[in-house]
N, C-alpha and C positions, 0 to 999 in steps of 0.2 A: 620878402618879409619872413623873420625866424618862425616859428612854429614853437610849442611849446617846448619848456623843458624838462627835461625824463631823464631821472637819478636812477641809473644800472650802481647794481651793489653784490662786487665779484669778489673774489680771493684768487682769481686765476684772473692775470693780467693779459694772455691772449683773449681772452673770452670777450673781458669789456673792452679791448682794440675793434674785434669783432663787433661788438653790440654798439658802441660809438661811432665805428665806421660807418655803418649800414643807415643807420640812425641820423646824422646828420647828413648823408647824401638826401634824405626824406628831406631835411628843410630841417629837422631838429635839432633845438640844443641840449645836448649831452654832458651831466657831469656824471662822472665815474670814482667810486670809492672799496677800498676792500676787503671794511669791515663794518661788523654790525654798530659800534662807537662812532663812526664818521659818519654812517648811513643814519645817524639821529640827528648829528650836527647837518649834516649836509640839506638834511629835510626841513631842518629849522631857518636855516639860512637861505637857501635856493628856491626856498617852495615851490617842487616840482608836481606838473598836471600830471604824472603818475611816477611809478618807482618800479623797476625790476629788481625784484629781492632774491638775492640767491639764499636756496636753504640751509647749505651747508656753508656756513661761516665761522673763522677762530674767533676763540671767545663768544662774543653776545652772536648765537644762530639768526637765521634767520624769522625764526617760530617767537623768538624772546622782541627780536626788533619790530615783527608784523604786532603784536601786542601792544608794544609803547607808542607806535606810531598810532594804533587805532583809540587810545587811550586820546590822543588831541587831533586827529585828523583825519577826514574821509578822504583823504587822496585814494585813488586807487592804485592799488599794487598786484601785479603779475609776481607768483612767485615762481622759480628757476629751481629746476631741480633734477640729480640725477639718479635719485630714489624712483623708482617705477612701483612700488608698492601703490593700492587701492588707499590705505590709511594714510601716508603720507600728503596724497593731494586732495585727499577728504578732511584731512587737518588744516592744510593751508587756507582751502577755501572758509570752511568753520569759523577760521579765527578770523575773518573779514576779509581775505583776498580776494582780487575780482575776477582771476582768471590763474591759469599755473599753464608753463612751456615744459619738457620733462626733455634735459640734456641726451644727446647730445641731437643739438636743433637746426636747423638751417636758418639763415637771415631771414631769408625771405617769409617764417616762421615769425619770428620775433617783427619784424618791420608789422605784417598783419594781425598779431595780435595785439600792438600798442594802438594801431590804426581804430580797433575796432572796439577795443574798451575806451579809448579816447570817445570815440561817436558815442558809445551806448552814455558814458559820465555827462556829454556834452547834452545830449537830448534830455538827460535825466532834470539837466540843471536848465534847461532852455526856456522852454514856458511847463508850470507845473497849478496841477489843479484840484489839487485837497482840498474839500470840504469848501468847495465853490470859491474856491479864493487863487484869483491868474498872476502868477510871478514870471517877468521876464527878465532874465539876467544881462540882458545885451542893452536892452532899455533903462535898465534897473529901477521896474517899476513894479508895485504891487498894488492891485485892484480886487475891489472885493463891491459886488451889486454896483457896475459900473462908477466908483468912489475910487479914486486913485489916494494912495496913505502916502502920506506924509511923514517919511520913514528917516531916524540920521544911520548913517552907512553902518554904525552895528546892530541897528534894529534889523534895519535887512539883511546883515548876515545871517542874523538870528533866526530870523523867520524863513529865509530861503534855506539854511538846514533842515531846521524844522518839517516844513514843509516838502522837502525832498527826500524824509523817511517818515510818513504818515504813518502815527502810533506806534513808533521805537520812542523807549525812554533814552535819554538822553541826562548822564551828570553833569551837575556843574562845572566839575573841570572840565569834561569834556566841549561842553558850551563854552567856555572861557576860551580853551585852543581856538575853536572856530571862531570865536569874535575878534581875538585877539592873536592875531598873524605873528605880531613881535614877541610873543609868549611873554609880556610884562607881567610881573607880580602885582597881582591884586586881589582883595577881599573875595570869596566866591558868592557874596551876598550880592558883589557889583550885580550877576546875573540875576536874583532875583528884582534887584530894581529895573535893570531892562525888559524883563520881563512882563515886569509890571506895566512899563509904560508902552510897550508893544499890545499886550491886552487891553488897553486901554482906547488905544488907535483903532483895534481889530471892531471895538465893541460900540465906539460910537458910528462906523459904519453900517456895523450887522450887528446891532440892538439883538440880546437875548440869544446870541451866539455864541458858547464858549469853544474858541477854535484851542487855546493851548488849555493843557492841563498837567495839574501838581497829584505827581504822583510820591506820595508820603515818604520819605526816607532813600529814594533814588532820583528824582531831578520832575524833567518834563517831555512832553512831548505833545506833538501835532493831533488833533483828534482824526481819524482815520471815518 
């Protein structure tokens, strides 16, 4: 059985040979792109369980494309880099990356750190427990004071975000990317109606519990 797939994003075509090689001997699927413009398409279209992002890319870098992705998507992304400077992989992580490889790396390098941010993402999202409320994603079920919700598949997106970054606000686009996989155009008000009716599910459970909150002029977020 495949294993997830994982978007390498190189300008040096021995590199992603290498990083696809290695990669799908693991059981992975591998797509490979070699700019920062196709490395947006390719994340919209392929929805990869992570992404190696190289830093230095023509055109849109790597810094500009970790930015737009984080802007709709907590995929996690390893960035690749042959900058050795302190500020460079203190920028990478900063902007949302979840780990950085610093060229020039061995396979066997790169095999274990997808191995390993893949577990750390996979636990994060496994069962989760903010503010007494049990999310299992393999189940896909959410419990709150032994009450299972009654949730439709964007509600639970919604709220397994949510609740997988307890008290990060969170915008409405942002929220939009994550409900909405196909990236369709729609009102960003859709979200506060989902919202609504998630709070609502949250509260005839746990009467007098505000688990999400509106935070004025930037979105929402999980109460921590």
């Amino acid at each position: 059985m495949a294993k997830e797939n994982i978007l390498a994003v190189d300008d040096e075509e021995d590199i992603l040979e290498l990083v696809r090689y290695n990669l799908t001997k693991e059981g992975y699927q591998v797509t490979g792109v070699g700019t920062g413009e196709d490395a947006l398409k390719a994340a919209r279209e392929s929805l990869p369980a992570l992404i190696l992002l190289d830093l230095m890319l023509p055109g849109m870098n790597g810094i500009e494309v970790c930015k737009a992705i984080r802007v709709k998507s907590q995929v996690p992304v390893i960035m690749v880099t042959a900058l050795v400077e302190e500020i460079d992989r203190l920028l990478g992580l900063e902007l949302g990356a979840d780990d950085y490889i610093c060229k020039p790396f061995s396979p066997r390098e790169v095999v274990a750190r997808v191995k390993a941010v893949l577990r750390r993402a996979s636990s994060s999202a496994g069962e989760l427990q903010p503010a007494g409320l049990q999310i299992n994603q393999k189940l896909h079920t959410a419990i709150i004071n032994n009450i299972q919700l009654k949730l439709s598949p964007v509600e639970f997106a919604l709220l397994s975000h949510l609740a997988a970054h307890p008290g990060q606000v969170f915008s409405r686009d942002q929220l939009m990317g994550v409900i909405y996989k196909d990236y369709r155009i729609v009102s960003d008000r859709t979200v506060d109606t989902h919202v609504k009716n998630l709070r609502s599910k949250l509260s005839d459970a746990s009467p007098g519990t505000e688990f999400i909150e509106s935070i004025y002029g930037l979105g929402y977020r999980l109460a921590s």
